[in-house]
TIMI-291752 format. One line per 3 residues: number of its first residue (from 1); their letters; for each residue x negated, y, z negated of N, C-alpha, C. Coordinates in steps of 0.2 Angstrom, whole numbers, plus 5000, padded with zeros to 4 digits. Layout:
BEGIN
NUM> a> X Y Z X Y Z X Y Z ~ ...;
END
This chain:
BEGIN
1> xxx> 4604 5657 4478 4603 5654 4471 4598 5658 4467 ~ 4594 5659 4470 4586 5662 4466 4589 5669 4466 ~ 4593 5674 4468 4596 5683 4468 4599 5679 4460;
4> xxx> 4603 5673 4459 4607 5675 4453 4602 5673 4447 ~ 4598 5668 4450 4593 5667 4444 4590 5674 4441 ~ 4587 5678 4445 4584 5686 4443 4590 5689 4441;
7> xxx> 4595 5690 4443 4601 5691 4439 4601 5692 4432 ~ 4601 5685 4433 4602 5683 4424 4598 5681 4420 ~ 4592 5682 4421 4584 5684 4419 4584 5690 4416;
10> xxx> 4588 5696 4418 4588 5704 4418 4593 5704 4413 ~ 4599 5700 4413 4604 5699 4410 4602 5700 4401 ~ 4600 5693 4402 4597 5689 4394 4594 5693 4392;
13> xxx> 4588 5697 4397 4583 5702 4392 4587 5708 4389 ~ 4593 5710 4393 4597 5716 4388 4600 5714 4384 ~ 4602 5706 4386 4607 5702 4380 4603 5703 4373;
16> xxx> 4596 5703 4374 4591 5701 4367 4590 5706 4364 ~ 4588 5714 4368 4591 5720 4364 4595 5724 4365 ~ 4604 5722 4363 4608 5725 4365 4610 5730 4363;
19> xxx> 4606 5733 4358 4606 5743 4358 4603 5748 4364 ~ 4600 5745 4369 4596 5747 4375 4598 5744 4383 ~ 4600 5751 4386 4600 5748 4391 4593 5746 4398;
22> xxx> 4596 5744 4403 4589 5740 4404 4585 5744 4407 ~ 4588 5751 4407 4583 5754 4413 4578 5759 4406 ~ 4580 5757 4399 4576 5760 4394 4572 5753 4392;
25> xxx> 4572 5747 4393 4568 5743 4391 4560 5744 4391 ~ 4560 5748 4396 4552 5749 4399 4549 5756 4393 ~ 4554 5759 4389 4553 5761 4384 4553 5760 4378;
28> xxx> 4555 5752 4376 4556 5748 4371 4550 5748 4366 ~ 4548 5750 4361 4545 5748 4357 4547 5745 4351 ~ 4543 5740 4349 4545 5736 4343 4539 5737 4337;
31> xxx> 4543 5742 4332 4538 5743 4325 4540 5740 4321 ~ 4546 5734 4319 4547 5731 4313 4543 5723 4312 ~ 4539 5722 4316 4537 5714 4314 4528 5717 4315;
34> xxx> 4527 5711 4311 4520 5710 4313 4517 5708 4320 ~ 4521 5708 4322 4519 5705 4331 4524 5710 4335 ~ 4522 5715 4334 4526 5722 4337 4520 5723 4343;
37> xxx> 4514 5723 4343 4510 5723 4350 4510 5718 4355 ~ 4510 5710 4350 4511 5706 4357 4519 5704 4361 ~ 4524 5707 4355 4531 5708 4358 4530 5712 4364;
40> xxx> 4529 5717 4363 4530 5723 4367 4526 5723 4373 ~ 4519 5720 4373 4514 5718 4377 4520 5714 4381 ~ 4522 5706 4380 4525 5703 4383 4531 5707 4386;
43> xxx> 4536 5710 4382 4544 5711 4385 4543 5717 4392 ~ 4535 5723 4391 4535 5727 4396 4532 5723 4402 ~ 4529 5717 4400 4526 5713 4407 4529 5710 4410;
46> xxx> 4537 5705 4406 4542 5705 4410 4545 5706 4413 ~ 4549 5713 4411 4553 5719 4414 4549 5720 4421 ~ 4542 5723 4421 4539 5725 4425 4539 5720 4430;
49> xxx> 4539 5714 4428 4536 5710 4434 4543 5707 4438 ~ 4548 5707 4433 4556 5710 4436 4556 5714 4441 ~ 4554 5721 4438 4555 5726 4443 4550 5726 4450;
52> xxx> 4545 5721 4450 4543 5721 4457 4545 5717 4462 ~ 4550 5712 4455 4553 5706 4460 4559 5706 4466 ~ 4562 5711 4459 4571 5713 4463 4572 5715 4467;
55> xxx> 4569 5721 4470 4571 5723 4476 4571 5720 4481 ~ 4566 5714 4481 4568 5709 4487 4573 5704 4487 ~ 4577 5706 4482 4586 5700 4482 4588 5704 4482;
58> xxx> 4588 5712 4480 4596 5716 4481 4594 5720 4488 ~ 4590 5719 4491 4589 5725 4499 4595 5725 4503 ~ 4597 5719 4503 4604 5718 4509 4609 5720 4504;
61> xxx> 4610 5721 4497 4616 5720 4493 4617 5727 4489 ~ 4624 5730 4490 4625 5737 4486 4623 5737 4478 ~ 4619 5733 4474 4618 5731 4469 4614 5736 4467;
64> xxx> 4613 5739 4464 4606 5744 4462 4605 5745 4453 ~ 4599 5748 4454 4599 5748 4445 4602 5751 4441 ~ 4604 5757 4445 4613 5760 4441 4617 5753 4438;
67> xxx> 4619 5751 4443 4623 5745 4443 4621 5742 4438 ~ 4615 5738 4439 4613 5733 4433 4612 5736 4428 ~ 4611 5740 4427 4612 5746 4417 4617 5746 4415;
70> xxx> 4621 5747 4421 4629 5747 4418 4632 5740 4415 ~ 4629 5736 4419 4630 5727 4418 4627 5727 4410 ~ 4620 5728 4410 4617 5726 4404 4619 5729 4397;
73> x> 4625 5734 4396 4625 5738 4393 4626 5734 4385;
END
C-alpha cells in the first residue's frame, strides 16, 4: 500500500505541471509568480526527497524512472 501511495505522490506532482516530464521536474523553474523562490525551493525538496524514497518500493519491481516519465507524461 505505501509502493502506490509514492506512486501517486509522483503522479500528482506531474499532474501539477503537465508540460514537464518528471525526470525534468528537478529542472523546473518558476518565474511567473511572486513566490517563484519558495515554489521552486519547495517542488525541488519534494521531488528530491521522492527520489531518495523510491527506490526502496520499486527494487523488487520492473518499474524504473523511464517508466514513470512515461506514466507522468
Amino acid at each position: 500500500m505505501q509502493r502506490m501511495h509514492i506512486f501517486s505522490y509522483i503522479i500528482s506532482y506531474c499532474k501539477i505541471v503537465r508540460n514537464f516530464k518528471f525526470h525534468e521536474l528537478t529542472e523546473l523553474k518558476v518565474n511567473t509568480t511572486p513566490y517563484s523562490d519558495i515554489l521552486n525551493n519547495t517542488l525541488l525538496t519534494e521531488v528530491q526527497s521522492v527520489k531518495r524514497v523510491l527506490p526502496f518500493y520499486i527494487q523488487d519491481s520492473d518499474v524504473s524512472w523511464e517508466t514513470l516519465s512515461h506514466i507522468c507524461v
